[in-house]
C-alpha positions in Angstrom: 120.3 111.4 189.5 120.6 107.8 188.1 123.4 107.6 185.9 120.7 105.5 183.5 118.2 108.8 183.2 121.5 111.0 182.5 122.8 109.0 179.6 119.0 109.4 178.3 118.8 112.9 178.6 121.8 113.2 177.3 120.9 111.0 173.9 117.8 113.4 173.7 119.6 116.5 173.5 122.0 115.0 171.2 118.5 113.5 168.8 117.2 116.7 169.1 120.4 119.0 168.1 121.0 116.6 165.0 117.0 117.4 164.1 118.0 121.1 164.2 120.9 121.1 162.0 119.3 119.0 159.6 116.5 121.5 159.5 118.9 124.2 159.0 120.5 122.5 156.0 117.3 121.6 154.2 116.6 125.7 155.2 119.7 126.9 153.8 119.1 124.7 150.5 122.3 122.7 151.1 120.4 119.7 150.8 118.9 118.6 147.6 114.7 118.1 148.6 114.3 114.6 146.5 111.6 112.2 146.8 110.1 113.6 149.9 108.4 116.4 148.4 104.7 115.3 148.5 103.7 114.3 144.4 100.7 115.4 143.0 97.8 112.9 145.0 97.6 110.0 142.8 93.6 110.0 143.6 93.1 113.4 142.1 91.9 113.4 138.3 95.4 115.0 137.2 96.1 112.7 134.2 93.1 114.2 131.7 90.0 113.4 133.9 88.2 110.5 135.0 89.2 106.9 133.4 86.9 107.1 131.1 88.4 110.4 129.3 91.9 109.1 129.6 90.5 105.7 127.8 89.1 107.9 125.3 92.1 110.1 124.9 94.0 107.3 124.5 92.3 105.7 121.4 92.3 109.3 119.8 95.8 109.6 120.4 96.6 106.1 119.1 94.5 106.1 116.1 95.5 109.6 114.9 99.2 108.4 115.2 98.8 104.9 113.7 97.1 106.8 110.6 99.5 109.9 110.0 101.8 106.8 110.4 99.9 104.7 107.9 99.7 108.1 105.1 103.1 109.4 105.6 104.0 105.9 104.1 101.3 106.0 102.0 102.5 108.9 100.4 106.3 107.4 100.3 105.2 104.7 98.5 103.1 107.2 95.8 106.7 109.4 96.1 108.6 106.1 94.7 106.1 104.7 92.1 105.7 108.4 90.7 110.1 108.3 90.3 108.9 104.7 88.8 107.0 105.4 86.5 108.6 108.5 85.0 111.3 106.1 84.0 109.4 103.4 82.6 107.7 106.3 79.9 110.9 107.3 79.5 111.9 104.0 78.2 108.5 103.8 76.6 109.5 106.3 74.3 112.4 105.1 73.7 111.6 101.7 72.6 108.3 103.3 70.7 110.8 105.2 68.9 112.8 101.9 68.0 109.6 100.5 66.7 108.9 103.3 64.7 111.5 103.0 62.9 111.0 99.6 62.0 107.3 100.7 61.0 108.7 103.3 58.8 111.4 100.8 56.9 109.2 98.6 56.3 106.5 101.4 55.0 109.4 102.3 52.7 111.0 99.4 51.5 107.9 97.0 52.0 108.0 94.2 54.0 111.0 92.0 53.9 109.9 88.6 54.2 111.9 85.5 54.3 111.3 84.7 50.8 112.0 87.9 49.2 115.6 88.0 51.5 116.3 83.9 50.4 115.5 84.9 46.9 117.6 87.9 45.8 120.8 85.7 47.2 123.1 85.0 44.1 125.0 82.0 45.2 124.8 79.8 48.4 127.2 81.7 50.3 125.4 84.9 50.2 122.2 82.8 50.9 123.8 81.6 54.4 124.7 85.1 55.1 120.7 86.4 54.7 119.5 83.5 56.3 121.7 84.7 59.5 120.8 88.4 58.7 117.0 87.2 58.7 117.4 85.3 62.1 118.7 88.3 63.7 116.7 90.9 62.3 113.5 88.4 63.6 115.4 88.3 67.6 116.0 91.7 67.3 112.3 92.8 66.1 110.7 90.1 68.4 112.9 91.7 71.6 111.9 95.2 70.8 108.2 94.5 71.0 108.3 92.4 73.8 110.3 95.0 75.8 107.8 97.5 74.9 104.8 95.4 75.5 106.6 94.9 79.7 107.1 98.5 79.5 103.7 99.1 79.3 102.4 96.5 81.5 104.8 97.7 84.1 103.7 101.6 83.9 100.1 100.4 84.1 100.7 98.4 87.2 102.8 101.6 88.6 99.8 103.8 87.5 97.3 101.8 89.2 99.6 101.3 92.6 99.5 104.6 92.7 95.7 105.4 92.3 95.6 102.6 95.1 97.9 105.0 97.0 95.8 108.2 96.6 93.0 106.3 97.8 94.8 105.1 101.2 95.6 108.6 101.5 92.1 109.4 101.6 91.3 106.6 103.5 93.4 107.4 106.4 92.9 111.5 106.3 89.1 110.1 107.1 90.5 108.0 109.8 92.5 111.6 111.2 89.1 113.6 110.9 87.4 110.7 112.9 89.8 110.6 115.7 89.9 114.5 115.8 86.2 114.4 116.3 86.7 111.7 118.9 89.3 113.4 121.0 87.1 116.5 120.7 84.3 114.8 122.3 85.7 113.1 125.0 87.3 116.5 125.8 83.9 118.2 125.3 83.4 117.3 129.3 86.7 119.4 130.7 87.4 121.6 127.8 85.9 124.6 126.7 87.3 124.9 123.0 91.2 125.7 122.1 93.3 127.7 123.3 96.6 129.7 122.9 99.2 127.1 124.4 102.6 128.3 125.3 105.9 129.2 123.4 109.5 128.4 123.8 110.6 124.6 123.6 113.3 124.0 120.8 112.0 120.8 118.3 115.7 119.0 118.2 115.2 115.9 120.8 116.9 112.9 119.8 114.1 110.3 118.3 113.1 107.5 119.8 113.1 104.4 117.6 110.2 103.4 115.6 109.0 100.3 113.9 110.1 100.2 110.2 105.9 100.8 109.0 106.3 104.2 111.3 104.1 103.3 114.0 106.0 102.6 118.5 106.7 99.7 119.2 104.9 97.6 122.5 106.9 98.3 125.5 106.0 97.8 129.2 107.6 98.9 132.7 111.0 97.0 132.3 113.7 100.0 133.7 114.5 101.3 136.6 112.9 105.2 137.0 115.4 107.0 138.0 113.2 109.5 139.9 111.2 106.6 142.2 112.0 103.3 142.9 109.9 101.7 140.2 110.0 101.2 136.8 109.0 103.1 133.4 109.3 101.9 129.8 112.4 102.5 127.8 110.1 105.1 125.8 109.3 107.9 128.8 113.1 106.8 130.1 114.1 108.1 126.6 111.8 111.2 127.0 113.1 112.0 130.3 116.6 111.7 129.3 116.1 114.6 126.5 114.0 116.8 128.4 117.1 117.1 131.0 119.3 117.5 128.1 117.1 120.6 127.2 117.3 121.8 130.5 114.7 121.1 132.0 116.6 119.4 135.4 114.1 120.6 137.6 112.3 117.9 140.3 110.4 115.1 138.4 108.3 111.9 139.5 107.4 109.9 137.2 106.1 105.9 138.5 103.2 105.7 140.5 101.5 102.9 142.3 98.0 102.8 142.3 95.0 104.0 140.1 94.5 104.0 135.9 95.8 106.1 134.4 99.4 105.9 132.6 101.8 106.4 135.7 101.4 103.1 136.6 102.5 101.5 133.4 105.6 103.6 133.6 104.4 106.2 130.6 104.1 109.2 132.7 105.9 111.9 134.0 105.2 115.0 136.2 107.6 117.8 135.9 107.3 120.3 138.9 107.1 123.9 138.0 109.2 124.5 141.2 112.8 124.0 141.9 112.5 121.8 144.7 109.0 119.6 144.3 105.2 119.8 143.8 103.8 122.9 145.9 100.1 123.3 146.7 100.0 126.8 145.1 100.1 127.4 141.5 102.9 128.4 139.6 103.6 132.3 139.0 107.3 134.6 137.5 109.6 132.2 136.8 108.2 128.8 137.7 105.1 129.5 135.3 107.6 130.4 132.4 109.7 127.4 133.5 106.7 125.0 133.1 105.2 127.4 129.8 109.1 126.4 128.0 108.8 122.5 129.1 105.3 122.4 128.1 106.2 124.1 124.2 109.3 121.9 124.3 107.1 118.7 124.6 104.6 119.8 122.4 107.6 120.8 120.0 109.0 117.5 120.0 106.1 114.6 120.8 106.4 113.0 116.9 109.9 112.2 117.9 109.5 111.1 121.1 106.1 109.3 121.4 104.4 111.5 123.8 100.8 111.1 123.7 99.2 114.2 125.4 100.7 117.1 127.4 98.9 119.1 130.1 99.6 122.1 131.8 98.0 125.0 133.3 94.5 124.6 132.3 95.5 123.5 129.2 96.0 119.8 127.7 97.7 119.0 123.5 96.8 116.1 121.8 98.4 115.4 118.3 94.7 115.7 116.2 93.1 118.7 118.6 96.2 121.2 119.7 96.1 123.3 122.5 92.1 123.0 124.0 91.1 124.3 127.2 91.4 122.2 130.4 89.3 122.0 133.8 90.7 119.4 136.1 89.1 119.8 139.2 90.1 123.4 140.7 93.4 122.7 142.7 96.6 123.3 141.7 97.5 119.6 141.3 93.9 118.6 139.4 94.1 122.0 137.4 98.1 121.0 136.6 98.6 124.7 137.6 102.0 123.6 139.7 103.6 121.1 137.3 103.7 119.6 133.9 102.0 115.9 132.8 103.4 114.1 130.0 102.0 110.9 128.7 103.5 108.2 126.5 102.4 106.0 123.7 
C-alpha cells in the first residue's frame, strides 16, 4: 500500500476517534453545552405575537409606566406642599394671634396716634423718647401685617398647587385606565382573559437607575451580551446580571439578528427552562418550577428593573393587565412552554 493512502487512513481514524471522545464528553455532561443549543427560531411569533401586537404592547407598556411615573410624583409633590402648608397655618396663627393683640390694646386703650403719644410728653426729652417709641411701635405693627398678609398669600398658592396636584392625579389614573384598556385589546387576539400566574421569585433586585422625573432613560445596544456575540443595552445587561444573582444561572440567549421584535435592539432575553438549552418539548418537574420561580421573580421585580412584559407558559404580564392568558402559536417555542421571555423598556 502507498505510504500516501496509509498516512490518510491513518489521519481518518485519528478524526474519527477525537469525534468519539468529544461525543462522550458532551454525553457524560463534562462539557458545558453553550451557544450551540439551537435558540428558540427567531421567525416564530415568540415575543407576544405578530409586530403588530408587540407595537401595541409596547405603547401600553410605555404609557402605563410614564404615567404611574408621572402620579407617583404627582403625589410627592401633593406629599410636600401638604407638610408646606401645615406650617404656613401654623405660622398664620401665630402672627393672627400677634395681631390680635394689637386689636385688643388698641380696643382698650383707644388708638394711640402720633399726636396723642407727642402730646402727653412733659419736656423735650421724654418727647424724643415717644417719638422713637412711636417709630418702632409703627415698624413693628407694619412687619406683623405684612408677614401675615405673605402668610396667606403663600398658603393660598400651596392650597391651589395642591388642587393642581389632585387633578394630575386624576389626569394620569385616566391615562392608566386608557392604556389598561389598550393592552387588553391588543391582547384580545392571543389571550383569553387572566390568569393565575406563578409564585416564587423574591422582589429584592438591585434597581436600575432612573431619570430624576421617574421615568428610563434612552439606551440602545452599546455592550457586549455576554451570552452571544452581540450587544444588549446596559438596562437587560443589568437585568441579566440580577437574575443570575437570584439564581437563576441556567442557559440564556439574549441578542438576536433578524426580525422586530425587541431581541434585536438588545432588550430581550430568553431563559431556558432546561439546564443545558432550548429543547423542543415543553417543560415538565423541575424545569417547569424552574421557569414558574424565574417568571414570579421577574414579575416580582420589573419596577426596579425596567422590564416591560414577561411570558411564559401560556401566559404573558404586563404592568397595567397582570397575568392574561397567552396563545402563541402551539409549539413549545411560540407557546413559551420551554423557556422564559423577558422584555425591556
Amino acid at each position: 500500500m502507498p505510504r500516501t493512502r496509509l498516512i490518510r487512513r491513518r489521519a481518518r481514524r485519528s478524526l474519527l476517534a477525537l469525534l468519539a471522545a468529544a461525543t462522550l464528553l458532551l454525553g457524560a455532561g463534562l462539557v458545558p453545552a453553550g451557544p450551540a443549543a439551537a435558540a428558540p427560531n427567531p421567525t416564530a411569533p415568540n415575543e407576544g405575537g405578530t409586530k403588530q401586537l408587540r407595537q401595541a404592547l409596547e405603547a401600553a407598556a410605555k404609557g402605563h409606566i410614564q404615567a404611574k411615573a408621572r402620579l407617583e410624583n404627582s403625589k410627592r409633590r401633593q406629599v410636600a406642599l401638604t407638610g408646606q402648608l401645615k406650617q404656613l397655618e401654623l405660622r398664620l396663627a401665630g402672627l393672627n394671634s400677634q395681631v390680635g393683640q394689637v386689636a385688643a390694646q388698641s380696643y382698650r386703650v383707644g388708638r394711640l396716634t402720633p399726636v396723642t403719644m407727642l402730646l402727653a410728653s412733659s419736656d423735650p426729652g421724654s418727647f424724643l423718647k415717644r417719638a422713637a417709641e412711636l417709630d418702632v411701635m409703627a415698624q413693628r405693627d407694619s412687619k406683623r401685617l405684612r408677614d401675615l398678609a405673605e402668610a396667606k398669600a403663600a398658603a393660598a398658592e400651596a392650597k391651589a398647587a395642591i388642587d393642581a396636584e389632585v387633578r394630575e392625579q386624576q389626569k394620569q389614573l385616566l391615562v392608566l385606565a386608557k392604556k389598561k384598556r389598550d393592552a387588553e385589546i391588543a391582547l384580545a387576539k392571543v389571550s383569553s382573559g387572566a390568569s393565575g400566574g406563578f409564585s416564587g421569585g423574591s422582589s429584592s433586585a438591585k434597581p436600575a437607575p432612573r431619570n430624576p422625573d421617574g421615568s428610563w432613560p434612552s439606551e440602545s445596544c452599546s455592550v457586549n451580551d455576554p451570552t452571544t456575540s452581540g450587544c444588549i443595552t446596559p438596562r437587560t445587561l443589568h437585568m441579566l446580571q440580577q437574575a443570575q444573582a437570584a439564581g437563576y444561572k441556567r442557559y440564556v440567549s439574549c441578542y438576536r439578528s433578524g426580525g422586530d421584535g425587541e431581541h434585536p435592539k438588545g432588550r430581550a432575553c430568553d431563559f431556558s427552562a432546561a439546564t443545558n438549552g432550548f429543547e423542543d418539548v415543553s417543560a415538565t418537574g423541575g424545569d417547569k418550577a424552574y421557569g414558574d420561580s424565574l417568571a414570579s421573580w421577574a414579575k416580582n421585580n420589573a419596577s426596579r428593573l425596567g422590564i416591560m412584559y414577561v411570558i411564559w407558559y401560556r401566559q404573558i404580564w404586563l404592568p397595567n393587565t397582570g397575568w392574561r392568558a397567552y396563545s402563541g402559536g402551539g409549539s413549545p417555542a411560540a407557546d413559551h412552554t420551554n423557556h422564559v421571555h423577558i422584555s425591556m423598556y
